[in-house]
C-alpha positions, 0 to 999 in steps of 0.5 A: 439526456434521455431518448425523449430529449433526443427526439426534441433536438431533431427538431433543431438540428438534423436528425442525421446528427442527433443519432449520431450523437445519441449513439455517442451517448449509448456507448458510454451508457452501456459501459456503465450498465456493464459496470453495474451488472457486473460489479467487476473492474472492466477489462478495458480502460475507460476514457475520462469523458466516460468516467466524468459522465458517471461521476456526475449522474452519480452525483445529481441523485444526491440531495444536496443536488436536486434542484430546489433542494432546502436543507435544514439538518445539521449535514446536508452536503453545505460547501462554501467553496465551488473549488472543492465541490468540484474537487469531489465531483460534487459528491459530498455527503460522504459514505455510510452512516452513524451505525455502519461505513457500508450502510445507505444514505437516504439522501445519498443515493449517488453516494451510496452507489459509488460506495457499494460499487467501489467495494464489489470492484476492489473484490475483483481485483483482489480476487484476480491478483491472486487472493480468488476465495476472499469473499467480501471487502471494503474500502476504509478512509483510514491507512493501514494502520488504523485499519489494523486497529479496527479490526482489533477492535472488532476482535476484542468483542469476540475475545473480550479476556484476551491481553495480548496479540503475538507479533512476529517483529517487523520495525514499522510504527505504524502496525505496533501503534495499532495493537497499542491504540487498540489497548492491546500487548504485543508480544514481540517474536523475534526473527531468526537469521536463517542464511542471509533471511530473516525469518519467522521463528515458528517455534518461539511463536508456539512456546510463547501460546503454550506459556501464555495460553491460547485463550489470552491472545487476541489474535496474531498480527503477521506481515507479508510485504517488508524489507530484505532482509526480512521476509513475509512471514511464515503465512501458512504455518501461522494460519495452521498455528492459529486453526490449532488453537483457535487464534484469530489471524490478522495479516498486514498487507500492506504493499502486498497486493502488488505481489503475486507471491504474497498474495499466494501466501494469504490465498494458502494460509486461507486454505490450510488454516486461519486467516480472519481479515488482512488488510491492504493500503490504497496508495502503496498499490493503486497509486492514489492519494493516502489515506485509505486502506481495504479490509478483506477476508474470506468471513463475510459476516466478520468482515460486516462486524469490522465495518459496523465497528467505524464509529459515524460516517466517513470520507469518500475520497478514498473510494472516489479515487480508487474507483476513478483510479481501477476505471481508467486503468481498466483490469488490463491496465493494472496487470501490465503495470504489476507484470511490468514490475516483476520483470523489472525487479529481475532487471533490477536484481542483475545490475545490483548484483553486478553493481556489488561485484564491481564494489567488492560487495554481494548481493544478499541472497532472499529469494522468499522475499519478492519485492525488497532487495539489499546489498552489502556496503562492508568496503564502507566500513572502516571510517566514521560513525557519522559517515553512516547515513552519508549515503542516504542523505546524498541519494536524498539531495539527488532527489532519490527519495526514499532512500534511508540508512539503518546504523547498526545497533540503533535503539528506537522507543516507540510509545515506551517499547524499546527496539534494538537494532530498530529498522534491521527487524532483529536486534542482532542482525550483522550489518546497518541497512540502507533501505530504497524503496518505491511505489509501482511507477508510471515510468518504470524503465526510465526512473530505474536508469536514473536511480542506478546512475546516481547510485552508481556514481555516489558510491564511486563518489564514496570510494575515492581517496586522498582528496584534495583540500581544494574545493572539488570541481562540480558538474551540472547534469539534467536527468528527466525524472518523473516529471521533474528535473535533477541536478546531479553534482560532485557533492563534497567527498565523505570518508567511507562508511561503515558496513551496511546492506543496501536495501532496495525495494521495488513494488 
């Protein structure tokens, strides 16, 4: 509604009220103008009314919403379903165009409003969370693992005789199929054990670009978020590696933005070398749905080339969610909730160490590693096989999700590639490995006393002896858990397990 409008209505209704709501209306439109003007995320939270109004002017300046609008194209924004026009915000002819995810749509405006917005807020809070020279982004409706993809594609027409990307070994699928999918040959650098930390084995990385030569490699695909006991990845010594002999670097951050110190080490490994693009998931770090991810780097025309490469036009769902997502926390929203999770993190690293002393366990000292934790389980060790993953899948039936058990010496081929000791990120590393792991929450305090309840009493559940044959008495207790209720019971009792880290993550 627009001033005139405003002025007509005064004739209905006393013209007292209608500047009143008129003022109303301003206060929205002026966040708004604030938003465009800056192109920053607001430092205040927004309220949803606020938001809606946006999303819905946006909307109205796409084609398929102007009244008396006849499409004849093959995509003209048809939806057979009001339910999912809603579901979009009535925002459906997605982002980009055949040639370029980040171009404009002619009959899209709206769309293509949201899209650009969407890319200059996500900047920002790159920029504030620590990563200050990035230069450009975007947002891709992929995961990270395709997104890594696109990006070696991107690279192999800057280095089209290039066979190989060397990859200091962490045990995820999903970043190995990237360099495969990409027709690409990982070259695996094995971690070395350096204390209690598995770490980046700088000298195997320069023996290997010496024996291979510089120029047959595509690029290096480091990590900065993972599992103790690995950590990040020598970030600033690689990227000086790869200034050295003119490598390009790729980083996979994928949970990383919730991190002060991995994104430090991106910020520094810029600084004092090579760092081309690294690339971050939407869900793990903004509490979205999956399915996307942000490009970033600090070459804006490398960054435009990765864009240019995404074949058609793309999904704006992940952009949608992650701007409504950044709006109604607001700047200062999204740094309680990354503040919250790194005091919580001590917290959570006092009781584990307590919690391993009353087990005759200890926990595991990586200080380079500021998001995963891991415990070791050797009282468990001196029964079963079997009895290996026990505690996983009992936490799992408490509906502690996440949660995993590592046998040692477990062997996993991934699309022909045989890893040893796969999920242990080394093929010699001493002890199974449980890993717990979890996003940055809502309810932060009362989810971390409920996980240690249950771990608390599954591992005494663990530790008892001589049991009875008679069936074990159960008893039914509800804990509040986000939102939903678990029931916790005396769960038959296993034979103790075999020596095994506990690995807890806490993002």
């Amino acid at each position: 509604m627009n001033s005139e409008i405003f002025s007509l209505s005064e004739r209905l209704v006393s013209s007292s009220y209608v500047r009143q709501g008129l003022q109303a209306r301003r206060a929205h439109e002026q966040l708004i103008r604030l938003l465009l003007q800056q192109g920053k995320c607001p430092e205040e939270e927004w309220s949803e009314s606020t938001v809606e109004l946006f999303l819905n002017e946006l909307a109205v300046m796409d084609s398929n919403n102007f009244l008396g609008n006849c499409g004849v194209g093959e995509r003209e924004g048809r939806v057979a379903s009001g339910l999912v026009a809603r579901r979009h915000y009535r925002l459906i002819h997605g982002i980009g165009r055949s040639g370029d995810i980040a171009a404009v749509q002619p009959k899209a405006a709206g769309s293509s409003l949201l899209n650009k917005i969407t890319n200059s807020v996500v900047l920002d809070v790159l920029r504030f969370t620590g990563v200050r020279s990035v230069s450009s982004c975007f947002v891709v409706p992929m995961a990270t693992g395709m997104s890594l993809t696109l990006c070696f594609l991107t690279l192999r027409h800057r280095r089209p005789g290039a066979r190989f990307i060397l990859w200091p070994r962490i045990d995820q699928k999903s970043c190995f199929k990237s360099m495969l999918t990409a027709g690409f040959e990982p070259v695996v650098i094995e971690n070395v054990l350096e204390g209690d930390e598995l770490r980046t084995n700088l000298e195997e990385v320069e023996r290997k670009i010496e024996e291979l030569g510089a120029e047959n490699f595509l690029c290096v695909h480091s990590t900065t978020s993972c599992f103790a006991p690995r950590v990040p990845d020598r970030l600033e010594e690689l990227a000086v590696l790869c200034a050295k002999h003119d490598i390009p670097h790729i980083v996979n951050n994928a949970y990383g933005m919730q991190s002060s110190k991995c994104m430090h080490l991106i910020q520094q490994g810029a600084r004092v070398g090579r760092i081309d693009a690294f690339v971050q998931s939407l869900d793990k770090n903004f509490m979205v749905p999956v399915g996307g991810a942000i490009i970033a780097g600090f070459d804006e025309n490398f960054i435009k080339e990765i864009s240019k490469m995404y074949p058609g036009r793309a999904s704006a769902s992940p952009s949608l969610d992650v701007l409504i997502t950044l709006l109604t926390l607001g700047a200062n929203g999204y740094k309680k909730l990354l503040a919250e999770r790194k005091e919580l993190y001590g917290h959570l690293a006092q009781e584990l160490s307590a919690l391993a002393e009353r087990h005759g366990e200890r926990l595991l000292h990586t200080p380079h590693n500021p998001i995963s934790l891991a415990m070791s389980l050797n009282r468990l060790q001196t029964h079963s096989t079997a009895a290996v993953t026990q505690l996983g899948s009992m936490l799992f039936t408490r509906q502690v999700s996440g949660a995993r058990v590592v046998p040692l010496g477990v062997e996993q081929t991934v699309s022909g590639h045989t890893f040893r000791g796969f999920m242990s990120h080394a093929c010699y590393f001493l002890g199974h490995i449980f890993n717990f792991k979890r996003s940055v929450p809502l309810y932060l305090k009362l989810s971390k006393c409920i996980i240690f309840f249950l771990l608390k009493a599954v591992l005494i559940n663990l530790h008892l002896r001589g049991i009875p044959k008679r069936k074990p008495p159960t008893k039914l207790c509800s804990l509040p858990i986000l939102p939903k209720t678990v029931q916790f019971c005396t769960a038959k009792i296993c034979p103790t397990l075999p020596e095994n880290c506990l690995n807890v993550s806490f993002l």
